[in-house]
N, C-alpha and C positions, 0 to 999 in steps of 0.2 A: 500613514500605514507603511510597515519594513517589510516589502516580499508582492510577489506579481503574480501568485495563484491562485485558487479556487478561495482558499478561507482570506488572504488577504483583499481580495475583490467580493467577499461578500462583506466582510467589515467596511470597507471604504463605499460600498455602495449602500450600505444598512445608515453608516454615519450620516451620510450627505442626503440620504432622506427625513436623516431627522434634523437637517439644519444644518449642519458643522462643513467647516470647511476643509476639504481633506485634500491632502498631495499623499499620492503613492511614488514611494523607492522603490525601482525595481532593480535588480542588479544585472539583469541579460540585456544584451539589445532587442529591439523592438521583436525581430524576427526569430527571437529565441524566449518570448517570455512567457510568461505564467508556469515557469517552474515544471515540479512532474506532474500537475493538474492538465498537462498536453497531452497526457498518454493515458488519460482514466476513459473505461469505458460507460462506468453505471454508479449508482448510487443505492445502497441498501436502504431498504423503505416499508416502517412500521406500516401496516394497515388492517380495519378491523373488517375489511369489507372489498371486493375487487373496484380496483381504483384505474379508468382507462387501460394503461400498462402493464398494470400491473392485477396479476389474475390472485384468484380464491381469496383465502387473509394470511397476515403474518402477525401475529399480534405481539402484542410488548414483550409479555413474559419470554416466547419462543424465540424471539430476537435475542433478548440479553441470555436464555440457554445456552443459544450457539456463539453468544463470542464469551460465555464464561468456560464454555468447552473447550474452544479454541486458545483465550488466555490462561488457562489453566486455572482460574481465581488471580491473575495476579491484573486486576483489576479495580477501580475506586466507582464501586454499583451508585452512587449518587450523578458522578457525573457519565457514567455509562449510560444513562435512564433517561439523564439530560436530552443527551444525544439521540437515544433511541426515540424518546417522544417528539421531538423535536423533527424529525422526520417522516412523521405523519402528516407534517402540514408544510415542509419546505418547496416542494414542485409546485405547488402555483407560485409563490415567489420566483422560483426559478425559472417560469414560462414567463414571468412578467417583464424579469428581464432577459429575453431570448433565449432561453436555453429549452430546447425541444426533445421528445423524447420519443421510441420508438419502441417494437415488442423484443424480446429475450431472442435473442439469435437460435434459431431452432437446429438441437442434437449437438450442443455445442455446450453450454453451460447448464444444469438444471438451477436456472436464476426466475424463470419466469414469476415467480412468488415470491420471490424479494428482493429483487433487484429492477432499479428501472434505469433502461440505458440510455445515453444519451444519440442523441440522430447525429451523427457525424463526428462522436468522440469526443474528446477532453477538448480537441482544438477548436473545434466549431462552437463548445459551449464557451470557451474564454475570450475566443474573439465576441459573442455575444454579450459578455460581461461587460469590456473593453468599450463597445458600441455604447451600452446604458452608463456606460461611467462618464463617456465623452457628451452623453445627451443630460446628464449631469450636471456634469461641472466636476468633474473628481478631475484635479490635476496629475498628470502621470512623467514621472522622469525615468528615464529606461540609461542604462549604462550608470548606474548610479548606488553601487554597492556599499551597505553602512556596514560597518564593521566596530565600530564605538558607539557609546551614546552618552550623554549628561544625564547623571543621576543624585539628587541632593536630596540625604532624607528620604529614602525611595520614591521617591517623585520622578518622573521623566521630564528631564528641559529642552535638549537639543540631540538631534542626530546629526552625524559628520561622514558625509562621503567626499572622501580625501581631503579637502583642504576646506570644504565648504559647509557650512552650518546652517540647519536647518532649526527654529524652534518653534516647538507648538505647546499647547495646553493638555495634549492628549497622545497617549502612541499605542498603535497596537502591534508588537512582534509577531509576525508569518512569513520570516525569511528561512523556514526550511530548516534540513536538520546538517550532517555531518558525511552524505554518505559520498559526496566526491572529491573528498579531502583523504587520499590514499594512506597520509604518514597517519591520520588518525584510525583510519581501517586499521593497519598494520597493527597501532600500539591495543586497541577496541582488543584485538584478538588474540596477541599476544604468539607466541611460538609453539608448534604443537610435537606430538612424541615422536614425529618424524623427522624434527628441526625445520618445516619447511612455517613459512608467517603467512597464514590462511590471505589474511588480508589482499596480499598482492595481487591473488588471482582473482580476486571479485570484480565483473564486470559493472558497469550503472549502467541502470537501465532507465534511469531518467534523465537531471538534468545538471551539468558539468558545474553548474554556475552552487552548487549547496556546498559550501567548503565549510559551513558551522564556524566562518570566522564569527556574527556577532551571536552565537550560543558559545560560542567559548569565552566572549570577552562576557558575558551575563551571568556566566558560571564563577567567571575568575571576579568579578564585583559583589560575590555573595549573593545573587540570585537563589532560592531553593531549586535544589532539581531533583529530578525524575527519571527513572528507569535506568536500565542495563546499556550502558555503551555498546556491549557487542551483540545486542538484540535491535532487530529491525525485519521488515518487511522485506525478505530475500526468496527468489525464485529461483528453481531450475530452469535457466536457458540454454540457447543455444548457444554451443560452443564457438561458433561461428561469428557470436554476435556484436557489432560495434562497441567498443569502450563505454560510447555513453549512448543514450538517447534511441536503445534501442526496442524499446515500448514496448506495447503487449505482445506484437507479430513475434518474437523470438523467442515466446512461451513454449516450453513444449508439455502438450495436454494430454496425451497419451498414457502416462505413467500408470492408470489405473486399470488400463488396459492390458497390462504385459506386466515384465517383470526388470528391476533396475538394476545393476549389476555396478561395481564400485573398478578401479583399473585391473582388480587383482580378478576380474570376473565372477565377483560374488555378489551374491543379495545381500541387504544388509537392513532393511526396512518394511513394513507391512502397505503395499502399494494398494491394497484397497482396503484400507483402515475406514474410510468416510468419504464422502463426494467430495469433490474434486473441490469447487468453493469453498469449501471448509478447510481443506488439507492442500491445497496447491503453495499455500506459502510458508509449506515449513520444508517443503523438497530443499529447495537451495543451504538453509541452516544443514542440512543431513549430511546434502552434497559438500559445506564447506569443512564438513567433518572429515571426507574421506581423505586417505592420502593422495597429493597430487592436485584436491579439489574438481575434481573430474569425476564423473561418472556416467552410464551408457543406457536410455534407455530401449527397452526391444519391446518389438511386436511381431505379431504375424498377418497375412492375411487377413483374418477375421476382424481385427480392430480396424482395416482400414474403412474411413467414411464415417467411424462411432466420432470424431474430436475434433477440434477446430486445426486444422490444417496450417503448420506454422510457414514461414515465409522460406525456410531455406528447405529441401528434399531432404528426405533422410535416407542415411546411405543403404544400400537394395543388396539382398542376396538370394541366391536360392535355397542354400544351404546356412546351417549354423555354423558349420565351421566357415563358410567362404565369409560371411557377414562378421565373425571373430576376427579373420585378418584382414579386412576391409577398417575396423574400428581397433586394429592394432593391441588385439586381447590375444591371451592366451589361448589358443584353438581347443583343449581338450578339458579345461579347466569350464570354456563357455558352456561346451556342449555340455558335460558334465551336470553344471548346475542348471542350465533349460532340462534336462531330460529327469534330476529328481526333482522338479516344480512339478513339474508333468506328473510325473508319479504321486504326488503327492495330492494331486488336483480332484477334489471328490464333485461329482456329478452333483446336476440341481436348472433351474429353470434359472438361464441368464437373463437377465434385462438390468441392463447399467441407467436403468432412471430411477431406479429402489436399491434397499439394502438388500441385495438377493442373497439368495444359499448357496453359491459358488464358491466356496472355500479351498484351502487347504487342512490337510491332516497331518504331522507327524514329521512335520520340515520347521526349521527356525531361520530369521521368520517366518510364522505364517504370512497367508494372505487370507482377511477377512471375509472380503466378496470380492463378485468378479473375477472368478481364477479358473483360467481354463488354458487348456494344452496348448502349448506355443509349439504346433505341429504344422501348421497349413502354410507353404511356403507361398510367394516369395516372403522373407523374412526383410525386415527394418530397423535399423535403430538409431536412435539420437544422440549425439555428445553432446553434453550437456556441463555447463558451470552453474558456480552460485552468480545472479544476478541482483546487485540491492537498489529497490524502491527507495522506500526512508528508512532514514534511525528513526529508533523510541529513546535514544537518551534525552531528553528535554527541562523545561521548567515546569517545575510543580506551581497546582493552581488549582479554582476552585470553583463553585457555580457560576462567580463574578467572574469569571476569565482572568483577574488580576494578577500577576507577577508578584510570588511571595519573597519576600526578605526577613531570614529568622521566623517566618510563621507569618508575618503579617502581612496585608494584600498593601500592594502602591493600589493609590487612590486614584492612579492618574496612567500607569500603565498595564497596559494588557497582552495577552499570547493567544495565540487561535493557529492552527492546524498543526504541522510536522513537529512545531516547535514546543508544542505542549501534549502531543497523541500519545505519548507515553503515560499520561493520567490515568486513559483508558485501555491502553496497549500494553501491558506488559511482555510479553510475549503473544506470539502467533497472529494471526488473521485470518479473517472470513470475507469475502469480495466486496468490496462496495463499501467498508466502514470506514475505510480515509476518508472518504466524500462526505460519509455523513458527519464525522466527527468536527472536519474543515467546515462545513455547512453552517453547523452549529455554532458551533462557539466561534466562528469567527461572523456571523449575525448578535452574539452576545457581547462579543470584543466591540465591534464596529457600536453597538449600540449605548454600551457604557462607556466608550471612549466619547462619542456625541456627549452626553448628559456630563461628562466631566470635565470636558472643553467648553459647556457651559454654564459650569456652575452648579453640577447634580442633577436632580431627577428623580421624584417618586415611582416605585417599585411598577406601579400602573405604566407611568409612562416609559419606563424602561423595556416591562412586557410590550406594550401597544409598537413601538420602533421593533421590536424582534418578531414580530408574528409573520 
């Protein structure tokens, strides 16, 4: 197994239950690993009935709605369905091997129906992994980055981390995508009508160690692949926020609340389009639009206490102009545009857990719901950058998790999480679907790389190792 996070630890632990003897590469040291599976909070999760955690039902169909809403259609509905179903039955596996769960953080995200989070986050659940891999037998090398592989015939023979060679009968690629290899941001996005290279400015908010050397070197060997280089899982954070590894604390959740303003103090997007799950990860692609890469979210008084409360303050005024030269805006330009929101803002019964009738009338953008006078001082607001989770450029693949070449699957290697989420991710996201996608097919990875490290496996026993 190539990669030390969520989907490569459920392959290597799915394998070694069915027999196989598995080494994990991890490329971080011990104390930096499992990838950006450290910074997940939940898992989205089919169910046709309230499941401990997880309240009322979410059923199939309304699952794949909201990520075909979300992806626009540019999605492969076979192995979406994969994964959707597949997440109806994945948390017990997941308690079995240590991963615990708790209820939806209350006035914080409306997840509690489909989303089940985990009790201590992403890092309490990989160290649990870690624990069941050691109680195993899964062998783990940490500092040990592959960046080549031996490929004859599309067959996988050996992996090489740096001078040393590893061969097995079987592999499954989960080394993550592209997104903290900067010259590849830069080239991904190219130069925009302002001359400025978006790329530069994009923070990671995950883990420093994904430079997509071996998805570049699988690309450059004729691997098939998949999805938009400059599409990935991008948030608006905080401006404030570390280079890398600055996880979910630096979200800023607000945006639906108030109104977002670009450096020239304009609006430029519909902030309350859909709940905030749905629409939180396409902020940052917006924000990487604007000029500068920067833009400012505001509130007023009344939103405070609605949203998960990010790790840095946000800057305090009492006035709209005092809070414009605090966030270094045009003072008359801000006020300006807060006061025809305001105007435009038509009366209705606010409640931010529904699609209310809080609208706007007769302003571009509107705002769909949720729009209400930003009058009630003290006033707040956020600078905020684009922040990237992962790429969705990846390998194309298929129910078998196999690595295609011209069309046809290697019989011997496999792809499971970041490095294949572009099957299902074409564009956008909805909370919790990395996990399940990682979930999935890296239990399908793990499971066919077993039966082909020993020789095959009837389609029974391939299901029976995945369940």
């Amino acid at each position: 197994m190539i990669g030390g996070g969520n989907a490569a630890l459920c392959a290597a632990l799915t394998a070694r239950e069915a027999g196989a003897r598995v080494l994990l590469l991890e490329a971080a040291p011990r104390a930096w690993r499992g990838g950006n599976s450290a910074h997940v909070r939940n898992i989205r999760c089919m169910h046709d009935a309230p499941q401990d955690v997880l309240v009322e039902a979410y059923p199939e169909e309304e699952f794949w709605q909201d990520l075909l809403k979300v992806t626009g259609g540019l999605t492969d509905e076979t192995l979406a369905r994969i994964a959707i179903r597949a997440s109806a039955t994945c948390r017990p596996w997941l308690v079995r091997h240590g991963a615990r769960f708790q209820p939806s953080l209350t006035g914080a995200l409306h997840t509690a129906r489909t989303n089940a989070f985990f009790l201590g986050g992403g890092k309490a659940m990989l160290n649990a992994y870690y624990r069941s891999a050691q109680r195993l037998g899964v062998r783990v090398r940490y500092e040990a980055p592959v960046e080549r592989i031996d490929v004859q015939n599309r067959r996988f023979v050996a992996a090489w981390v740096r001078d040393e060679r590893f061969v097995a009968r079987a592999c499954v690629l989960a080394a993550g995508g592209f997104e903290s290899n900067r010259e590849w941001l830069r080239e991904a996005w190219g130069r925009n009508q302002w001359g400025e290279y978006p790329g530069d400015n994009f923070l990671i908010r995950g883990t420093r160690f994904n430079t997509g050397a071996l998805l570049a070197f699988m690309l450059d060997i004729g691997a098939d692949r998949i999805g938009d280089p400059s599409q990935s899982h991008m948030v608006a954070i905080d401006a404030r926020a570390p280079l890398y590894d600055g996880g979910i604390c630096t979200r800023i959740d607000c945006v639906s609340l108030g109104v977002v303003v670009n450096r020239d103090a304009e609006r430029f997007y519909d902030e309350g389009e859909d709940f905030w799950p749905k629409r939180y990860a396409i902020w940052g692609r917006l924000v990487a639009q604007q000029r500068g890469q920067i833009a400012h979210s505001i509130i007023d008084a009344k939103a405070v206490g609605r949203f998960m409360p990010p790790v840095f303050p946000g800057v305090r005024a009492d006035t709209l102009a005092g809070l414009a030269r605090e966030l270094h805006l045009d003072e008359a330009r801000l006020v300006a545009t807060v006061e025809q929101f305001n105007a435009a803002c038509r009366g209705g019964k606010f409640d931010h857990t529904v699609l209310d009738d809080c609208r706007t009338e007769g302003i571009a953008p509107s705002k769909s719901h949720w729009a209400r006078p930003i009058d009630t001082p003290p006033f707040f607001g956020y600078t905020v950058r684009p922040g990237v989770t992962f790429t969705y450029l990846g390998l194309k693949t298929g129910e078998d998790s196999a690595v295609r070449f011209g069309g046809v699957p290697s019989d011997n290697l496999f792809v499971a999480g970041e490095m294949m989420a572009g099957n299902v991710l074409g564009m956008g996201y909805a909370a919790g679907v990395g996990m399940t996608i990682g979930t999935a097919f890296g239990r399908i990875a793990g499971a066919r790389a077993a039966a082909a490290a020993k020789g095959g496996g009837t389609k029974k026993e391939l299901e029976d190792v995945a369940a």
